[in-house]
N, C-alpha and C positions, 0 to 999 in steps of 0.2 A: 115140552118145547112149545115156546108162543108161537099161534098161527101167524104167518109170512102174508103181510096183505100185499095184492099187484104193485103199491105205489107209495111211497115216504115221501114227507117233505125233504127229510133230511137220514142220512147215513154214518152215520158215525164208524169210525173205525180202530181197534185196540181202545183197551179198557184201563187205559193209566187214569192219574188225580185228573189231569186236563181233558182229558175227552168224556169222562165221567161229567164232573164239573158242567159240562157243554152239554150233552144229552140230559141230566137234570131241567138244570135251568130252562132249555127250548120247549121240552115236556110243559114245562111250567105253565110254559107261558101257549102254548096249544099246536105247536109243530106235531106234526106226527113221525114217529124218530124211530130209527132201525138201528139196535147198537151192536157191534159183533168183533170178535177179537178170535184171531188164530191160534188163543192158547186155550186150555182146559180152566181157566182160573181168573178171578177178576184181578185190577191193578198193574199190569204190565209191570214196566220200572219200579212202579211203587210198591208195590206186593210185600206182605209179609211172609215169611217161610219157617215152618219149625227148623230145627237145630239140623234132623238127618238132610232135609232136602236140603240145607246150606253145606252139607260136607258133600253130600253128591251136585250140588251143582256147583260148585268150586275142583272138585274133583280129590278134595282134601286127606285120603286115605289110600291105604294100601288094601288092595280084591281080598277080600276073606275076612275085613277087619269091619266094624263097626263101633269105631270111638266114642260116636255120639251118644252112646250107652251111659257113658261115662257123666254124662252130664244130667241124667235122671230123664225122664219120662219127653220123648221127642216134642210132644205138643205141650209139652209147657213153656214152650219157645215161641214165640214170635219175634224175628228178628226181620226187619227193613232193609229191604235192598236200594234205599235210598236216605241217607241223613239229612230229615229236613224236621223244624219243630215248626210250630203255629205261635204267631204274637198274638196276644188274645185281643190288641185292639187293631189285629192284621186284616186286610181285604178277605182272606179266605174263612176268616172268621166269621165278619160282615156275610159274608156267603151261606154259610152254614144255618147262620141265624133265621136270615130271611128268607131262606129257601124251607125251614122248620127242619132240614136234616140231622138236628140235633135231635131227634126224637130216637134215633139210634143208635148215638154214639155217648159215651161217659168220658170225659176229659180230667185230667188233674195239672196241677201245674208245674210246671220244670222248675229245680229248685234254687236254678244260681245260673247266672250270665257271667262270661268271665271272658278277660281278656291278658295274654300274655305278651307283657315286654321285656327285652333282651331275648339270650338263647343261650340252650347248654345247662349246665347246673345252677349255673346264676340266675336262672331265668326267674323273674319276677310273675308271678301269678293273681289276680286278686279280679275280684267283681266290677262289673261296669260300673262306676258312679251313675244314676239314673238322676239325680238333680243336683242342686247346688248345694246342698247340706250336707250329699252324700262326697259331693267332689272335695268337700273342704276335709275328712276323715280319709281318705283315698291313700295307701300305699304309692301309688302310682305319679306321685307329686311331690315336689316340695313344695314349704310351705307357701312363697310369694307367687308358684305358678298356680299352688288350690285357688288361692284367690282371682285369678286371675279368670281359671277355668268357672270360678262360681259366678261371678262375672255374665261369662259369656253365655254359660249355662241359664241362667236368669234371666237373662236378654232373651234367649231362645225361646223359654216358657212364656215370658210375656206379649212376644212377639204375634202383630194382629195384621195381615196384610191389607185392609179394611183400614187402618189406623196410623196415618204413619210417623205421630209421634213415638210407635214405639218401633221404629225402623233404623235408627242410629244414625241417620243423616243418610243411610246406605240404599239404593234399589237394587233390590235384591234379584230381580229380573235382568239389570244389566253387568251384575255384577261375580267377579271369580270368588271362592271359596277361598282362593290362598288372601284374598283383599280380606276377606270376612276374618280371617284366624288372624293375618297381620294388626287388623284393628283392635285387637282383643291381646295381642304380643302371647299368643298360644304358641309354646315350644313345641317341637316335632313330633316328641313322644306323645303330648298331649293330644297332637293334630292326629294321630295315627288312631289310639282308641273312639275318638268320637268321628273323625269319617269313617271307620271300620267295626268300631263294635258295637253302636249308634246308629249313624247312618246307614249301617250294611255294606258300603260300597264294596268290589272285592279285588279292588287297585286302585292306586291312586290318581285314574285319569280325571277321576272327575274336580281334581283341585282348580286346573289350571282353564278351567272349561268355562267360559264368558254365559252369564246365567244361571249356572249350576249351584246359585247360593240360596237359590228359591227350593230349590229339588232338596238339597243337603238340611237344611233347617227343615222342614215336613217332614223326612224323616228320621231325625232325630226328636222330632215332637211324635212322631207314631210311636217311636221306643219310650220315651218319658210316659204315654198316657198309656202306653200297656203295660208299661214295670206300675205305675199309678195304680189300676184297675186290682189287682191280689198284692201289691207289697212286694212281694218277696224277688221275683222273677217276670219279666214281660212276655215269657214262653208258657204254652201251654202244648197238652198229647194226648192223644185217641188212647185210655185204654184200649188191651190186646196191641196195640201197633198200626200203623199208616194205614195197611189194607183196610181198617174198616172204614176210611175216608170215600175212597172209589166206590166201593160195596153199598154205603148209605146213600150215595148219590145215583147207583143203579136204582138202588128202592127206590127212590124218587120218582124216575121217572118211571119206573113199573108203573105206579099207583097212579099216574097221568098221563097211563095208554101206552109210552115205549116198550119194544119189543126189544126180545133180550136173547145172543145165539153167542156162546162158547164155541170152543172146537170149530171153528167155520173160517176155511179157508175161500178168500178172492181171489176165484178165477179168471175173471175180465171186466173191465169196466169200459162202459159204454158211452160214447159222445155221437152229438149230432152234427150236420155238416157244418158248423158255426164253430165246433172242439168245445160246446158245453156238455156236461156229464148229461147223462140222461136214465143209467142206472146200471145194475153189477150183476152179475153170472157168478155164482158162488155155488160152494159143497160143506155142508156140516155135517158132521160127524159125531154122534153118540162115544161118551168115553169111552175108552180102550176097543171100541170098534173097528173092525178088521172090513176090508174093499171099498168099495168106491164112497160109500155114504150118499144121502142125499140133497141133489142136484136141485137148485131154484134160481131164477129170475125175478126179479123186482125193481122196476124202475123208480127214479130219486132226482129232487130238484139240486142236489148239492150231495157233497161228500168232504167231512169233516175227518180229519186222519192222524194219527200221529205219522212221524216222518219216515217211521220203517217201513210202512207200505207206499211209498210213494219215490223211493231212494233219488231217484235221479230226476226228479223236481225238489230238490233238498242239497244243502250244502255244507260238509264237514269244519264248522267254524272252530273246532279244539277237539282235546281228547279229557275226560275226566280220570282223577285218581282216586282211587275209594281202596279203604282196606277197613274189613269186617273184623272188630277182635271181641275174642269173648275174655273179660275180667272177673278176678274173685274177691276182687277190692274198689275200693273207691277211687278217685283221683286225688293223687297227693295235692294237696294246696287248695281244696276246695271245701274245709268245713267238712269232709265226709258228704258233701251232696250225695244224695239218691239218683239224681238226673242234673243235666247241663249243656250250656252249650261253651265251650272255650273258641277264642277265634285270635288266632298267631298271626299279626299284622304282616303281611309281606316284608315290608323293610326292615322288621326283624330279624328274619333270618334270611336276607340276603335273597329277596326274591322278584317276582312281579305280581303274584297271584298271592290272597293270603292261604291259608293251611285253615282248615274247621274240625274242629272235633266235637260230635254230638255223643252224651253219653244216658242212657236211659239205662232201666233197672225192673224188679221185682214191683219195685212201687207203682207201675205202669202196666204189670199182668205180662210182661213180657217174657221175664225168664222164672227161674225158681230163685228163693232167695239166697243170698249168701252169691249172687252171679251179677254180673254188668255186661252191657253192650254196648260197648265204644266202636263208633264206625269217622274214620282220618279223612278227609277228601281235599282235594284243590285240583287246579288245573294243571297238564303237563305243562314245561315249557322244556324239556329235552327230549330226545327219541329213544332215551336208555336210563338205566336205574332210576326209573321209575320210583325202587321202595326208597332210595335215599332222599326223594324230594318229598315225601312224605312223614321221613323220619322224623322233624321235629316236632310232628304233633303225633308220634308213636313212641319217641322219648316222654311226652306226657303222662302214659299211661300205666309207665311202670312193669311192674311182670305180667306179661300176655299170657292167658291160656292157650288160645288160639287165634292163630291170623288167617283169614281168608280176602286175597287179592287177584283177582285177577287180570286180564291185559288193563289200556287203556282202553275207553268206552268211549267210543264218538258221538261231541255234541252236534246236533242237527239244527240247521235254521232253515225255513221253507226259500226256495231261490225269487220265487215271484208273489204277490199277494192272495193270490184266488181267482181273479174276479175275469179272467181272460176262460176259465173252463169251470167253474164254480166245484175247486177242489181245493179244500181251504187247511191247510197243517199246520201243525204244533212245533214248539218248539224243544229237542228234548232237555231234559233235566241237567240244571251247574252243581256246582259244585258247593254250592252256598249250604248254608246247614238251616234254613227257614223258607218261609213259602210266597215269601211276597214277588221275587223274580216268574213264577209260574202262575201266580195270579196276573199279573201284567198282561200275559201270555192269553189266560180266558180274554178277557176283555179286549185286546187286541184282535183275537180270534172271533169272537162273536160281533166288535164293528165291522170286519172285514165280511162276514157272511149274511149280517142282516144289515147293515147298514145303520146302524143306530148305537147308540152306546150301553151298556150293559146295566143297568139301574138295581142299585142291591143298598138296600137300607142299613145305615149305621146302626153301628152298637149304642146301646141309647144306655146313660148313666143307669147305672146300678145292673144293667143284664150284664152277664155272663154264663162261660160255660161251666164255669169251676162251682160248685152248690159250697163244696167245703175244705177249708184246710185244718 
């Protein structure tokens, strides 16, 4: 156990991708940082778990049995308790680079981006067009809307806000996205994959939204120049699985003096007659240790948190859907990919939220081969059957080995910004199947604490994380 000094700049608190991320980084930069999590285990949310610990904590079996036998050796599993992949020219990319955390982690790349329109058996299945060459080949089109979408796709690419002859007579700052697709006479279906499997949006508010045509073209250029950067897929993944994201970024701040306590339950936290934090009363615990554990005090300028230690300065903005399936095939409609991400446009199927399905494999060190791990997520939007609003991204997947679902998971937003007690919270985890909504989240979280904006150097041509395909 690291020695507990009287006094941190900063406390960090749970051990997910975002307060990882944030104890890195402050390290970096020469905070002196106390990081500590109530569980046994780095990653909170994000955590990878072998196969047994996902049938015992789902609760998946019956007392006397152990299924998980059946699927060979338990730690040949690493399976995420949360579906998100990384765009390789994404912010948390940007992050890993400049922080040199990649000195720990091996990545390869995801092997197909897909999006699906219609629903049911007819459902049309095929790859995001990532540029204009590729829109005019597209299933997902006939022939005068390819053109149309090449077009606009074109425009996009060339698009220089710096320039504004290449701005289409349009400001994009004052202008709606549905003005943007109007201009271009993009059909609905067309409008659905590129705010949605492009853009990422994961509704369609952001059409009718006055300026949101500046937001929407950036990123659908961040998808263009990360599908650009390896060819084949804009997605990339942590060999082993997600935990080793949080894990590399503990290392991190190890090596630039952060203290690091597992098992260590907040007993109180401490404010002065003003209601700013001043520091925490805590007990940690040695594994599987049995009585009280040992008792410390350490005062602190701030307390960074995710929102489970803080409940009732936090606010239930939704509930997520997630269901775990273990496969022993591919995804129909997808080339036999090894890995992907597919994303079921809301209006599809009749929705308001889209449906994601992230599917990773053997090729990733995740399971044994011959297995897949397909994890369904979106938002509720009823307080009952739950598994049918997930269905049509679990009709994707064909014959299931196994499904592990459990309740709805409440999303967290922190109620007030920080700056009134210097206790500053995260936001938890959407539903989305990539990481750029919880990179937002750093960088909001770290102006709101230090004041200043979070400075992390681009990916500069030719780097990446992928060495080889």
């Amino acid at each position: 156990m690291d020695e507990i000094a009287p006094e941190y700049d900063v406390v960090v608190l749970g051990t997910g991708l975002t307060e990882c991320i944030l104890s890195g980084v402050l390290s970096v930069k020469g905070s002196k940082v106390l990081h500590m999590d109530r569980n046994d285990h780095y990653g909170g949310e994000a955590a990878s778990v072998n196969i047994e610990a996902l049938f015992r904590k789902y609760n998946n079996f019956q007392p006397g049995t152990e299924p998980w036998k059946k699927y060979g050796r338990a730690n040949d599993w690493n399976i995420d308790l949360v579906p998100k992949l990384l765009m390789s020219n994404g912010e948390l990319t940007n992050i890993l680079v400049s922080t040199d955390v990649t000195r720990y982690i091996e990545f390869k790349l995801v092997a197909g981006s897909y999006v699906q329109q219609g629903n049911g058996a007819k459902a049309t299945v095929a790859k995001v067009p990532s540029d204009a060459s590729e829109a005019l080949r597209s299933p997902l089109m006939g022939l005068f809307e390819k053109r149309r979408a090449k077009n606009f796709l074109q425009w996009v690419g060339n698009f220089d806000e710096a320039n504004p002859s290449t701005h289409n007579g349009m400001n994009l700052s004052q202008t709606t996205m549905k003005q943007v697709y109007d201009k271009y006479g993009l059909e609905e279906t067309t409008r659905d994959f590129i705010g949605h499997s492009m853009a990422l949006y994961p509704t369609d508010d952001y059409i009718e939204k006055k300026g949101m045509a500046k937001d929407c073209v950036e990123r659908i250029r961040l998808y263009v120049n990360s599908m650009a950067r390896y060819g084949k897929s804009p997605y990339i993944y942590p060999l082993y699985g997600l935990g080793e994201l949080p894990q590399g970024f503990a290392r991190l701040s190890a090596i630039y003096g952060g203290t690091y306590m597992l098992n260590t339950n907040i007993d109180e936290v401490k404010y002065d007659e003003s209601g700013k934090v001043t520091g925490i009363r805590a007990t940690m615990k040695e594994r599987g240790e049995e009585g009280e554990g040992m008792k410390f005090e350490t005062k602190c300028k701030k307390i960074l948190a995710d929102p489970s230690y803080f409940q009732g300065k936090a606010k239930v903005t939704g509930h997520m859907l997630k269901a775990i399936c273990i496969l022993n095939h591919p995804l129909d409609k997808t080339e036999n990919a090894d890995s992907l991400q597919l994303i079921i446009p809301q209006s599809q199927v009749g929705r308001k939220h889209d449906i994601y399905v992230a599917v990773v494999s053997s090729a990733h060190n995740v399971c044994p081969k011959g297995y897949y791990i397909a994890i369904v997520s979106t938002i509720a939007e009823t307080e009952a059957n739950h598994h049918l609003e997930l269905q049509p991204g679990l009709d994707r997947l064909g014959k299931i080995e196994e499904t592990f679902m459990g309740p709805p998971i409440p999303i967290y937003e922190p109620l007030e910004d920080g700056s009134k007690d210097n206790i500053f919270l995260s936001r938890s985890y959407d539903a989305t199947s990539h990481f750029e909504t919880m990179t937002e989240d750093v960088r909001d979280i770290y102006r709101r604490a230090q004041g200043e904006e979070l400075v992390v150097e681009k990916l500069k041509s030719g780097e990446g994380l992928v060495s080889e395909e």
